[in-house]
N, C-alpha and C positions, 0 to 999 in steps of 0.2 A: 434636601432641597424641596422648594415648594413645589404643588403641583398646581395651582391655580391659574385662572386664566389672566392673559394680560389685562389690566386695569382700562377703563374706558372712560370717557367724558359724560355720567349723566346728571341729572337733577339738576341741583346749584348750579354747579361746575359745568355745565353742560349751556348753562341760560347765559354764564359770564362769556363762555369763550362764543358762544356765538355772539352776544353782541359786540362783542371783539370782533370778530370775523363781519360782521358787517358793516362798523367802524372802517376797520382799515382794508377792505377790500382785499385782500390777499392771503393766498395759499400758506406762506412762510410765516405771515402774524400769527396764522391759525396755529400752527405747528407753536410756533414760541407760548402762546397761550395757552396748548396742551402740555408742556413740556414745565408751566410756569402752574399750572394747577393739577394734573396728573403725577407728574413725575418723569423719571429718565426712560421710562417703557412706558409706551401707551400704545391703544388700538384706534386706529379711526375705520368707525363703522358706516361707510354710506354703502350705497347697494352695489353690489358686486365687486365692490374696491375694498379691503379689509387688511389694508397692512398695519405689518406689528411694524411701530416705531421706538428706536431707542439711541440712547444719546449718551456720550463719556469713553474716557480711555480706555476702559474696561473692556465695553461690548466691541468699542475698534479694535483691539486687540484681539477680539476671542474671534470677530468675523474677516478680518485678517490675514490672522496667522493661525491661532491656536486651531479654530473649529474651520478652517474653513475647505476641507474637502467636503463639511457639511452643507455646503452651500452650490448654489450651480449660479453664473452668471447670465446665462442665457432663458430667455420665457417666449415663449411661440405666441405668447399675446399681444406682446407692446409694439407698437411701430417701428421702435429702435432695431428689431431683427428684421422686422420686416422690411424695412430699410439697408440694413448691413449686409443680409445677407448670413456671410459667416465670416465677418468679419475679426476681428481678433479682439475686439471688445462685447463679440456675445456669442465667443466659444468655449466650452469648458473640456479640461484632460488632455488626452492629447494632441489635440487637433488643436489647440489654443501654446501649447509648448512647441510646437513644431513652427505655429507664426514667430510664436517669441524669438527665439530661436536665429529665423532669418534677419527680423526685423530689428530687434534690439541691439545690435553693437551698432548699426549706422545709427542710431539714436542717442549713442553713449557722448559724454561729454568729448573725449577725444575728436571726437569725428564733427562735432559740431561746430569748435572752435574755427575752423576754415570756410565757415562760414559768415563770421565777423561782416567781411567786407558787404555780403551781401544784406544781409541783414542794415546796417548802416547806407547799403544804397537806394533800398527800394525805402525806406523811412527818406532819403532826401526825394525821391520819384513823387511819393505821395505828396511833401510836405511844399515842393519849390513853386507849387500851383496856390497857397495861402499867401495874401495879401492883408496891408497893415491895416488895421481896423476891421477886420469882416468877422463872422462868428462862423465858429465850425463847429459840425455835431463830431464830438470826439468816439462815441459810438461808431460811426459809422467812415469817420477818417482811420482808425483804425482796424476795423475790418477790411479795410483796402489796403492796410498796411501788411493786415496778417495772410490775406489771400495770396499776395505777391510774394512775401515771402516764404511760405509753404509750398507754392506749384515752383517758385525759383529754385529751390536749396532741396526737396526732398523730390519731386520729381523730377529735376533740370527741365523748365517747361516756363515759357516768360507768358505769362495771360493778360499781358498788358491791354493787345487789342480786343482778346475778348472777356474783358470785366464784368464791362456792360452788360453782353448778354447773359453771363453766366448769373450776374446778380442775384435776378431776382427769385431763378429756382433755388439758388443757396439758399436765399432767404426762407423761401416758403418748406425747402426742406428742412430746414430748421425749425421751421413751426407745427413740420406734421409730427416730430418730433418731442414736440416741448406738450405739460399737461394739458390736456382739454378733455374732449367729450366721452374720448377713446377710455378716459377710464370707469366712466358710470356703463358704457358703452362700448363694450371691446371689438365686440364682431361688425359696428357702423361701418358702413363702405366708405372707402377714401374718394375725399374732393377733387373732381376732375383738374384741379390745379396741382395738384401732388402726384397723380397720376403723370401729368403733363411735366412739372419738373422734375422729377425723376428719367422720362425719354428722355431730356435733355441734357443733364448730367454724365448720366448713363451712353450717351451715344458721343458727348466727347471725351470721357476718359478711356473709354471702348478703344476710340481712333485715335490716342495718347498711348496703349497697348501696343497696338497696331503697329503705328510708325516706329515705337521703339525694338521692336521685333527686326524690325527691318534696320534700322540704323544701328541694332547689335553685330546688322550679321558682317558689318565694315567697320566694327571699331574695336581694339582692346578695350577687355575684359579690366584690366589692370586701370583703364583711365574711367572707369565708373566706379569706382569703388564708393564713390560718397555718395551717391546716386541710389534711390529708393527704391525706386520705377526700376531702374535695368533691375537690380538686385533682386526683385521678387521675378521679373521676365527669365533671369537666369535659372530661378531656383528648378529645380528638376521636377514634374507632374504639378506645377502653377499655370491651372487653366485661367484665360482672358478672364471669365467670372469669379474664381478665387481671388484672382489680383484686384479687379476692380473694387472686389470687398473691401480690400485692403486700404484701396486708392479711399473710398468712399469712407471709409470711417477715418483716416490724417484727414479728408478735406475737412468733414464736418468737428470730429471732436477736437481734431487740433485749430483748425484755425478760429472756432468760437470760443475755446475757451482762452486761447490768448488775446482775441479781442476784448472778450469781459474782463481781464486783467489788467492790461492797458487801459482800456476805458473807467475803470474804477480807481486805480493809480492817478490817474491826471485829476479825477475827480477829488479823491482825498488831498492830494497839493492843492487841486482851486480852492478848496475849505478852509485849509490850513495853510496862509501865508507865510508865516516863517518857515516853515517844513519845506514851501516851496522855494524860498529862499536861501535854504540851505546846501537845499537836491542841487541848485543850480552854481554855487561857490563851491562845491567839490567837483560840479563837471568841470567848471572853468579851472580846477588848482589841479584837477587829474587830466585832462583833455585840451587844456586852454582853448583858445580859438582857431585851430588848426580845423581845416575840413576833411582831414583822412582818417579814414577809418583806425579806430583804437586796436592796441594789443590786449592779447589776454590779460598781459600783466595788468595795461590799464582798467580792464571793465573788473578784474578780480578786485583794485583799490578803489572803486565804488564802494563803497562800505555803506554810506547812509544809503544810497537808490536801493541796495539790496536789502536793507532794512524797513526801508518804506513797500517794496512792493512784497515780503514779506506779510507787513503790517495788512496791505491789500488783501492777501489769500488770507489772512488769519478773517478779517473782517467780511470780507465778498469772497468768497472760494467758489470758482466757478462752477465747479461739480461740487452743489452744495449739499447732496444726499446721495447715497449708494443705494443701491437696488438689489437682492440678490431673493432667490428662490430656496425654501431649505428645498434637499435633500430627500433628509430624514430628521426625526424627531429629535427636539436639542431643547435647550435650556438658555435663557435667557436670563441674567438677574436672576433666579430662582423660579420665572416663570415657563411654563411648559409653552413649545412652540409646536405646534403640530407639522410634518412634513407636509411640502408645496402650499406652503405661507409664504408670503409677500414678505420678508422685510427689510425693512430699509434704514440704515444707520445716517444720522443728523453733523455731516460735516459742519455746515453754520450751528447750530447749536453749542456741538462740543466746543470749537472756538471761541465760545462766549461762555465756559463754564468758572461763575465769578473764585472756587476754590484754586483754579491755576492760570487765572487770568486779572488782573486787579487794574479794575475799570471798566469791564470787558466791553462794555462798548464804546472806549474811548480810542481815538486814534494816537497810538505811544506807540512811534516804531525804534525808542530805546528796546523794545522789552526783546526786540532781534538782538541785541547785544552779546557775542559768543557766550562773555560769561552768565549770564541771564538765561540763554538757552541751554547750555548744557544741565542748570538744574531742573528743566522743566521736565516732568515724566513724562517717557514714551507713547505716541498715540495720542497727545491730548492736543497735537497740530497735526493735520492729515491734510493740505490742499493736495497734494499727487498721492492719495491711499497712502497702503503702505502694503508690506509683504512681498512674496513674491510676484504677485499682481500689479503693484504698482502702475503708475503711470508712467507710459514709456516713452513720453516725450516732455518729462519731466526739467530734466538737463538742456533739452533745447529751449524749454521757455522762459526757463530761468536766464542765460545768455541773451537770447532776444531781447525778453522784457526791459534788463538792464542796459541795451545799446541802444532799444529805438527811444526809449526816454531820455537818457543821458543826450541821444541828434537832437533831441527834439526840443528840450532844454536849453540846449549850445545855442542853436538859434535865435528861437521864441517865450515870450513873456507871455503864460496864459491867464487868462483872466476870468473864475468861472461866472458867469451871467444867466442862471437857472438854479443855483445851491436850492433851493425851497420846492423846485417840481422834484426832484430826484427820487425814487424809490427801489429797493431791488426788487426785479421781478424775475418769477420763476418762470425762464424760459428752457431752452436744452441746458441752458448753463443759466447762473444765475446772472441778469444782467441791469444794468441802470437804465429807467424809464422814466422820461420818454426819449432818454438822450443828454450826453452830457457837453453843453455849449458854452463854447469857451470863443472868447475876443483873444483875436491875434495881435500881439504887439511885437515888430522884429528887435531885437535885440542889438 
C-alpha cells in the first residue's frame, strides 16, 4: 500500500476548479469539479477545514462496514452535537447501541404500516387548503406535510395549532446546522437567533416529556407500543434531556430529509411529463378515485412511484455526504489517513458513478427495475448508508414517500413553473433552491 498523501487541487487543476466554483456558485459543483479533475480521493485544503474526500463503492463499503470501528460519528466541533446533544446520530459504542436498541423496532417496517391512514391524512390536512390555479412552493408545502406527520405518528402529538410558531426556529435550526461560517470558523459564537430557537424548541418538547410522564401514569403500557415519545419515557434511566436528544434529532433529521425527498420527487415529474403521466395512471389503476386510505397491498403495487422516488434519492439523496472522524490511522484507496481526520464519503457523487450508472445524470427510473437492481454492486446506491448504522427511519420514509405522492397525485395535476431557477443546495440535507412551484390543477 501506498504511503502518500491524499492528492490535492493545485496548479492547473486548481485555476479550472476554482473558476468552476465561481461559475456555479456552489459547494456541491466544487466537490464534482474535484472529483472530475482530482479523482475519487481528494483533500480540500482551506484553513482549518481539511477533509479527506472520497467517492465509489469501495470506500462506502470499507467506511461502513469493513473499517468502520475505525471511525467515530460524533466531533465536539460541529454544531450538529452541539445541537443533538447525544442524540443517537452523534453517538458512538455503546451508548449509540443501547439508543438503537429502544428506538429501532418502532421504526421497522412492521410497525410503520399502521400508520398508512395517517400518513394519507395529514397529506389531505395540508393539501384540501390548494386552490385551482394558484402556485405552491412544493418545498415548503411539504415540510408542513413532513412535520405533521412525524410529531402525529412518532410522538402521538397533533402540532397542527402550533405550526406557526414552531416554524420558524425549525427553520433557522436547520440553518445553524447546514455549512457556513462554522467551518473556516469553528469556535464563532452562535447567532442570538439560534440561541433563541433552540429555547423554543427545547422548552416545547421539554413540556411534550412532561405531559407524557404524566399521561403514562393512566394509560397502558400495551396501547403505546407504536408510540416513540412513551417508548423512550418508559425506557428505564431516560432522563427528560436524553429523550429530548432523541425527540430533537427525529424532528430535525427526520422531517428534512423527507421534505427534500418529496420536494425533489414532484420536481423531477414537473420535468418530466410522461413520467408524470405515468406515476398518475398507476395511482388511478392501483387506488382509483376512492378517498380512503390504501392498503399495504396497494402502496407495495406502486411499482413505478417506488421507482421514481428511488430515482430521487439516486439523483438528490438528501444526506448527500457522511461525515465521520478516524479513530486511528487507516488507509484509504492506498492513501494514508492520519487519526482525527475529517472524512467524508460523497453520497451524490457515487450515485453518479458513469461505470454503474449509464446516463448518470439522467432521470431513468427504469434503472429501479428489480432485475436491473439486483445486478448493480453493493454500495454503489447508499440514500439511507448502509451497515449496521444505517438510517433508522429508513422503512418509514419509504412508505410515506410513496402514500403522500400517490394523495397527492389522486387529486392534483402539477404543473412545474420555475424548471430553470431550480438548483440543489447544500443545506442539512441537500435541497431544491429557491423552491419548487408548481400550478395547481384539480383533477
Amino acid at each position: 500500500m501506498s504511503n502518500s498523501p491524499i492528492p490535492v487541487a493545485d496548479g492547473q487543476t486548481g485555476l479550472e476548479i476554482l473558476r468552476g466554483l465561481l461559475r456555479e456558485r456552489s459547494l456541491l459543483a466544487a466537490l464534482s469539479l474535484m472529483y472530475k479533475y482530482v479523482g475519487s480521493a481528494f483533500q480540500i485544503t482551506l484553513p482549518r477545514f481539511k477533509p479527506v474526500v472520497v467517492v465509489g463503492a469501495e470506500t462506502n463499503r470499507q467506511l461502513l462496514v469493513s473499517e468502520r470501528q475505525k471511525l467515530l460519528w460524533r466531533n465536539e466541533a460541529d454544531p450538529v452535537t452541539d445541537l443533538l446533544g447525544h442524540g443517537i446520530l452523534v453517538v458512538d459504542g455503546k451508548d449509540h447501541d443501547e439508543l438503537r436498541n429502544t428506538m429501532d423496532p418502532l421504526m421497522q417496517r412492521r410497525y410503520v404500516v399502521p400508520h398508512i391512514p395517517a400518513f394519507w391524512s395529514y397529506t389531505d390536512q395540508i393539501s384540501r387548503s390548494w386552490q385551482e390555479g394558484e402556485v405552491k412552493d412544493m418545498l415548503v408545502e411539504m415540510r408542513k406535510i413532513a412535520l405533521l406527520i412525524l410529531f402525529g405518528t412518532l410522538f402521538r402529538v397533533d402540532i397542527t395549532k402550533d405550526l406557526d410558531r414552531l416554524w420558524q426556529p425549525i427553520l433557522d435550526l436547520i440553518e445553524y446546522i447546514s455549512p457556513g461560517w462554522w467551518i473556516i470558523f469553528p469556535n464563532m459564537p452562535r447567532h442570538p437567533k439560534f440561541r433563541r430557537a433552540q429555547r423554543i424548541i427545547d422548552d416545547y418538547l421539554l413540556q411534550l416529556i412532561l405531559k407524557r410522564r404524566v399521561e403514562l401514569q393512566h394509560a397502558h403500557v400495551e396501547d403505546l407500543r407504536n408510540d416513540l415519545l412513551s417508548s423512550l419515557v418508559l425506557k428505564e434511566g431516560m432522563s427528560d434531556q436524553l429523550i429530548r436528544d432523541q425527540l430533537l434529532t427525529m424532528l430535525i433529521a427526520g422531517h428534512d430529509t423527507s421534505t427534500a425527498l418529496l420536494a425533489w420527487t414532484l420536481y423531477l415529474l414537473g420535468m418530466h411529463p410522461q413520467a408524470m403521466m405515468d406515476t398518475q395512471s398507476e395511482v388511478d389503476e392501483v387506488l382509483g378515485h376512492v378517498g380512503e386510505p390504501p392498503s399495504i397491498e396497494q402502496v407495495n403495487n406502486l411499482v413505478f412511484i417506488d421507482q421514481v422516488i428511488k430515482e430521487a434519492l439516486r439523483l438528490y439523496p438528501p444526506i448527500h455526504i457522511g461525515n465521520r472522524m478516524t479513530a486511528e490511522d487507516m488507509q484509504l484507496l492506498g492513501y494514508q489517513v492520519p487519526r482525527e481526520s475529517r472524512v467524508m464519503y460523497s453520497i451524490y457523487l457515487s450515485h453518479r458513478e458513469a461505470e454503474f450508472w449509464e446516463q448518470p445524470e439522467e432521470f431513468k427510473p427504469n434503472r429501479f427495475d428489480r432485475n436491473l437492481e439486483a445486478r448493480r454492486p453493493p454500495f454503489t446506491y447508499i440514500p439511507f448508508g448502509g451497515g449496521p448504522r444505517n438510517c433508522i427511519g429508513a422503512a418509514f420514509a419509504q412508505v410515506e414517500s410513496k402514500v403522500v405522492v400517490a394523495r397527492l397525485l389522486q387529486q392534483f395535476k402539477l404543473v412545474l413553473t420555475n424548471a430553470n431557477e431550480i438548483k440543489p443546495y447544500m443545506g442539512a440535507t441537500l435541497e431544491p433552491r429557491p423552491g419548487v412551484k408548481m400550478l395547481i390543477r384539480l383533477r
